[in-house]
C-alpha positions in Angstrom: 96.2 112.9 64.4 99.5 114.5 65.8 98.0 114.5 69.2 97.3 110.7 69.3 100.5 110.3 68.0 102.2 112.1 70.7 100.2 110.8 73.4 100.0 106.6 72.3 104.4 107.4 72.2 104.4 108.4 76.0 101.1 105.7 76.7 102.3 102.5 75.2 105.9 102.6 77.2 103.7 103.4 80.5 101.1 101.0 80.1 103.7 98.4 79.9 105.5 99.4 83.0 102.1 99.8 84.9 100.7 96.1 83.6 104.3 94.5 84.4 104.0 96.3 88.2 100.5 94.7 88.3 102.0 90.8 87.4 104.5 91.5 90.2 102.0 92.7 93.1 99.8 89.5 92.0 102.7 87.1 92.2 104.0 88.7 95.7 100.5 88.6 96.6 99.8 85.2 95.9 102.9 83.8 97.2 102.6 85.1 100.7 98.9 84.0 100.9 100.4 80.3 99.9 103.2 80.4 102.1 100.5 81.3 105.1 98.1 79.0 104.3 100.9 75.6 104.2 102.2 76.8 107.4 100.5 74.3 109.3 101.3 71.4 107.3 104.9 71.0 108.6 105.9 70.2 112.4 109.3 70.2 114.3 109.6 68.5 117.1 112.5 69.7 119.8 113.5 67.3 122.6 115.1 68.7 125.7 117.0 67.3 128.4 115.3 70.4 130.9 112.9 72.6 130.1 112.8 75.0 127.4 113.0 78.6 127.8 110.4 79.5 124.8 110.9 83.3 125.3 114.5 83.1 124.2 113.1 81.8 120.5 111.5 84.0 118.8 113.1 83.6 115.2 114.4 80.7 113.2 116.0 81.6 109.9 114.6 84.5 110.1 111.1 83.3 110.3 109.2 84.7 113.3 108.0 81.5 115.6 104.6 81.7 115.6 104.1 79.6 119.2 106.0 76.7 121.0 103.6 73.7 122.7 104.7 71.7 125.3 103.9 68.1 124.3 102.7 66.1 127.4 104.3 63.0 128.6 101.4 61.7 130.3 100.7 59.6 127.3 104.5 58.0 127.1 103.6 56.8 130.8 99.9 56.1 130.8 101.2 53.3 128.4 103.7 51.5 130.4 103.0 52.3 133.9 101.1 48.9 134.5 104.4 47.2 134.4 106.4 49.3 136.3 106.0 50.3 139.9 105.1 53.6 141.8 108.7 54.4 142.2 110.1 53.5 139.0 107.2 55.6 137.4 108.3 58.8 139.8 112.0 58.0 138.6 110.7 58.2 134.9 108.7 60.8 134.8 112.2 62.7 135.8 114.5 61.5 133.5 112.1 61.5 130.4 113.0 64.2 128.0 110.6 67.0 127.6 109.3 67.0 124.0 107.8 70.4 122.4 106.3 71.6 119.0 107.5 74.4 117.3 105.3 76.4 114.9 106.4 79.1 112.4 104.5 81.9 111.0 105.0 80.7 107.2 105.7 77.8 105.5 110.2 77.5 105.4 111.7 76.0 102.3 113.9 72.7 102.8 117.2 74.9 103.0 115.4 76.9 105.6 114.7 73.6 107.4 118.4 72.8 107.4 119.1 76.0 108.6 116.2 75.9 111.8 118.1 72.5 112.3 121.2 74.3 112.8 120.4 76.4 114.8 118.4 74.2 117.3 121.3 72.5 117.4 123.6 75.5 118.8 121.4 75.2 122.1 123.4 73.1 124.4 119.8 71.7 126.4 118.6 70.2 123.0 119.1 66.5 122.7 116.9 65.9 119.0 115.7 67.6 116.9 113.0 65.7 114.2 111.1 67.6 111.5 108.0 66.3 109.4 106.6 68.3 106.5 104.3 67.3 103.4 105.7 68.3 100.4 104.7 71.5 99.2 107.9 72.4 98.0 107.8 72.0 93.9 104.7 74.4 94.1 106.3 76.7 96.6 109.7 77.1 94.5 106.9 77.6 91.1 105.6 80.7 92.5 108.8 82.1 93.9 110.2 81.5 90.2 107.3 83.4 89.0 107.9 85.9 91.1 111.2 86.7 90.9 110.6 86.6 87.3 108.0 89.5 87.1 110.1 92.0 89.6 112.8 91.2 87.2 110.5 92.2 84.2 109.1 95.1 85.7 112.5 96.6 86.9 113.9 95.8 82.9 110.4 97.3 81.7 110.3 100.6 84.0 114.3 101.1 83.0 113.1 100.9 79.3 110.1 103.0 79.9 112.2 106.0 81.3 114.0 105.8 79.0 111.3 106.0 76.0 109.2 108.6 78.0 111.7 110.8 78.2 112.8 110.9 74.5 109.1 111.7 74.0 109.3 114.5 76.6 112.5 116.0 74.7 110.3 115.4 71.2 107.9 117.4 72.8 109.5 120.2 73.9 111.9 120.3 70.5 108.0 120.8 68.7 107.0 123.6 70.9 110.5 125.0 71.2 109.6 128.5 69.1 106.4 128.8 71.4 108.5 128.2 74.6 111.0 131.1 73.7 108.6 133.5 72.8 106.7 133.2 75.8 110.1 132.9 78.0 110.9 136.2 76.4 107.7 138.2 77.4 108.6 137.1 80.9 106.7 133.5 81.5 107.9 131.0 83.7 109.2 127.4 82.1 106.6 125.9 83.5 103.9 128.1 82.0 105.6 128.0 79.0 105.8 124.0 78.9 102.1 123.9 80.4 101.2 122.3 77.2 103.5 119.5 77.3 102.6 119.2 80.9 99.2 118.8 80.2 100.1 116.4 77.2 102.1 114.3 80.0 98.9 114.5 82.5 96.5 113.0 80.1 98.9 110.3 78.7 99.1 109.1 82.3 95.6 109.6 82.9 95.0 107.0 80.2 97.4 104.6 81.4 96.2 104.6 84.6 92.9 103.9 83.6 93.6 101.3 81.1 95.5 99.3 83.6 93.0 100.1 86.3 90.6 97.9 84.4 93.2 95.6 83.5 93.5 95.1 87.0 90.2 94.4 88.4 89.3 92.4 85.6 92.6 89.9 86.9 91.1 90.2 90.4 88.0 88.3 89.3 89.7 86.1 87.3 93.3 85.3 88.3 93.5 82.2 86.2 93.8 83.8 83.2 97.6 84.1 84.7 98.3 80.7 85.8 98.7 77.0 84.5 95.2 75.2 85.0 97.2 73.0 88.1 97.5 76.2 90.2 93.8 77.7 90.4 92.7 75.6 93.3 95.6 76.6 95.6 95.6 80.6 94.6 94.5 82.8 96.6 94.4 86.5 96.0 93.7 88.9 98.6 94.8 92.0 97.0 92.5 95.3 98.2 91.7 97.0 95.0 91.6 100.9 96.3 95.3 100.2 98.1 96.0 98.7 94.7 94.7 101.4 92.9 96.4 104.1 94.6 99.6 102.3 94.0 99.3 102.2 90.5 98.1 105.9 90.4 101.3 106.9 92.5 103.5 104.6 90.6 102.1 106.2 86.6 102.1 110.2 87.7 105.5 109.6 89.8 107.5 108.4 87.1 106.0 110.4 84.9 106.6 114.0 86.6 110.1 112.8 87.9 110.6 112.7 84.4 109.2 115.6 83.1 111.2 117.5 85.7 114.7 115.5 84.6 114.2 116.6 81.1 112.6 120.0 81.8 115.9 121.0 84.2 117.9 119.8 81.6 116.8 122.0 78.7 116.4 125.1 81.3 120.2 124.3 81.6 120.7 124.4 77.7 118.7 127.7 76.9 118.7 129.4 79.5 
């Protein structure tokens, strides 16, 4: 009973850190997939008074630019050139502006927009600049709430479950303090002599691990269960499950021996 005790004290504060860490790689997940897959459904439009050199942009508010297409003018002329006559369409087709298309790699916010704008603007050969975008924004700026919110959970959650693990830890070695002496003073390392509450710190995130493991693919097939009914059709979660895994795995024995290690140096320093 002592044992489940001991090991539910050390499990419930990792768990917690582990499920909040899981939130947050589902939310950064799922707002990168969104802001990918709206990245077509904006356009800005750049008019020039000479050509463009596209190899001198390759970033706009630090959004890479995905490609730049030359719109043709052919069409502007095709339309008119049965009134006008040979020469006036060669004088046209000079001083028309050349138009072009600028594509991003994600989706940019309206500040971001402003800021593009801006900086369009700085180059001296761009007359106009127009932009056209659906409005994706009030679902964009949901998820980025969302997912601000769970890093900011998880980083309260992990601070807190330091914290609580290694008051355990301490508990744990003030219980087998006689036991640790004894075997110091026939010559045994600390860590043999705190292989016990090693071992108890191995299991407890052993269990976590696996408790948030199934957690975990059981959100993978069902990712609804985390979002409002309005957000299910426009989710999409590509999250691998073993790069997942291995995350979480690294994440529960990491803090837990970096913690086992604070607290072990620090009662070396105090008996020793």
């Amino acid at each position: 009973m002592k044992f489940l005790k001991n090991t539910f004290a050390f499990v419930i504060p990792l768990t917690a850190m582990l499920i909040s860490f899981i939130i947050y790689l589902f939310s950064s997940n799922i707002l990168d997939n969104y802001k990918k897959t709206i990245a077509n459904d904006y356009s800005i439009v750049v008019i020039t008074n000479t050509p463009l050199i596209k190899e001198e942009i390759t970033k706009l508010s630090d959004i890479r630019v995905e490609k730049i297409i030359t719109l043709e003018n052919n069409k502007i002329i095709n339309n008119i050139k049965s009134s006008l006559s040979k020469s006036s369409i060669d004088l046209l087709k000079q001083k028309l502006p050349h138009f072009y298309k600028i594509k991003l790699e994600v989706f940019p916010t309206t500040s971001q927009l402003e800021i593009i704008k801006n900086q369009l603007y700085q180059n001296k050969n761009i007359r106009k600049v127009e932009m056209f975008s659906k409005n994706h924004n009030s679902v964009y700026l949901l998820l980025l709430l969302l997912n601000q919110i769970s890093l900011i959970l998880f980083s309260i959650i992990l601070i807190f479950a330091i914290i609580m693990i290694s008051k355990q830890i301490r508990i744990w070695f003030h219980e087998h303090h006689e036991k640790i002496t004894i075997l110091k003073l026939h010559g045994a390392s600390i860590l043999y002599s705190s292989s016990t509450i090693l071992k108890y710190a191995i299991m407890s995130s052993l269990l976590s691990f696996l408790i948030v493991s199934g957690i975990f693919i059981y959100l993978v097939g069902d990712i609804g269960v985390l979002l409002p009914k309005d957000l299910e059709d426009i989710v999409i979660v590509t999250l691998t499950i073993n790069n997942s895994l291995i995350k979480i795995f690294l994440l529960s024995f990491g803090i837990s021996i970096l913690t086992i290690i604070g607290v072990l140096l620090k009662y070396k320093m105090k008996y020793d």
